[in-house]
N, C-alpha and C positions, 0 to 999 in steps of 0.2 A: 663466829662470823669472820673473823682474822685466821687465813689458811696457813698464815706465818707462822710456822712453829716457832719460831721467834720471839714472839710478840710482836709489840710496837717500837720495840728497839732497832728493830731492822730497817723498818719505815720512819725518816725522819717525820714525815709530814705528821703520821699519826703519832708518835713522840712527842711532837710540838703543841698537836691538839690534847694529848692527855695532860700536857703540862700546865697549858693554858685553863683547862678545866679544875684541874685539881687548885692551882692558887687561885683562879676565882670561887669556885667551893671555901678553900679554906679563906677567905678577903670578906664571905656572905654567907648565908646559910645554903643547907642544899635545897636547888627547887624541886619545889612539885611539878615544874613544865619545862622543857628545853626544848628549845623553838630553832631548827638547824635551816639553812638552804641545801642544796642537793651534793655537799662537797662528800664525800667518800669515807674520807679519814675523818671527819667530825662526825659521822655516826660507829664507825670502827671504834673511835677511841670513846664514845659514852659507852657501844658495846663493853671493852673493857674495863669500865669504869664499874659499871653495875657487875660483871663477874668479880671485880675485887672484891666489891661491898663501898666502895666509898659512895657510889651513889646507890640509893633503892631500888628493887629491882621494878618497883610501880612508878617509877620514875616516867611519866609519858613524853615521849620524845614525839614533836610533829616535826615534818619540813614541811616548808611552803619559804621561798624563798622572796614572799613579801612580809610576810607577817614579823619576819625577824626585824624589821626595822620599821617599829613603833616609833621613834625615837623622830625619823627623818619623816613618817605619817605626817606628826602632829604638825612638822613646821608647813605643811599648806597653805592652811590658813593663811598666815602673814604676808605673803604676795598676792595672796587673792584680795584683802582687807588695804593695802597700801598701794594697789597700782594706781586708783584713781585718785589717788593723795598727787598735791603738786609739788612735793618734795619735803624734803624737813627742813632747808633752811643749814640746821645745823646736825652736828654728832650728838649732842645732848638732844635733841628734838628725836632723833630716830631713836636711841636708845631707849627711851621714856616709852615711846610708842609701840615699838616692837616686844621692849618688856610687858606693856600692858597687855598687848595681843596676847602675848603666849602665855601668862598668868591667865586670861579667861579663857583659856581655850583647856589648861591644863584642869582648873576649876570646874567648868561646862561635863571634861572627860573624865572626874573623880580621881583625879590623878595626887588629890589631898585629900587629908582626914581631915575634914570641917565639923565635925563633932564636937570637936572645945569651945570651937566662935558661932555654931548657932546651934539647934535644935534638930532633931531628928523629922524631916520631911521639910527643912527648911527650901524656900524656891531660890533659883539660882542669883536672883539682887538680892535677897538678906544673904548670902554667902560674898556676895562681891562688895556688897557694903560692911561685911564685918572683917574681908580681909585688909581691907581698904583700912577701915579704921585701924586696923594691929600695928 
């Protein structure tokens, strides 16, 4: 994929991306899914990455340059859930609240293993009552 006889040494950008990849590999384990936006050098350097072997060659790479940011998804909710609030008052009042948003939101999207604090088909209030109690 890389016309550079080179490699990636000649292109910084893709150097930076194989670097950045390889210490979060070696920080986690390797994924099964690597979810890129449309930049050049970060599918270059996964190309690379699976000709070395560090990553699997079944390694499925998507782009969609929304999907990569699950992360900034989730926090939605929380301005939709707070605009008609008439404020908190204080810092302790919004942190309490905004933490509760985002723990039932992360809860709601399985985003925990709740398998230890209830049962298997448990509904989503024995899951909020038993993190609650923890």
């Amino acid at each position: 994929m890389n016309s550079n006889p080179k490699g990636s040494g000649a292109n910084p950008i893709i150097a930076a991306a194989v670097r950045f990849f390889k210490k979060a590999i070696g920080s986690h384990e390797v994924p099964e899914k690597i979810t890129l936006d449309g930049s050049r050098a970060s599918h270059q350097a996964v190309a690379e990455l699976k000709a070395e072997g560090v990553l699997p060659a079944q390694t499925l790479v998507r782009a969609n340059k929304y999907l990569n940011n699950v992360i900034e998804q989730d926090h939605r909710k929380a301005p939709q859930r707070c605009y008609p609030m008439l404020g908190f008052k204080t810092f302790g009042n919004a942190e309490v609240t905004l933490i509760g948003i985002e723990l039932a939101n992360k809860i709601k999207k399985g985003h925990f293993d709740t398998s230890e604090i209830t049962g298997p088909g448990a509904m989503i209030l024995h899951i909020w009552e038993a993190a609650l109690a923890a």
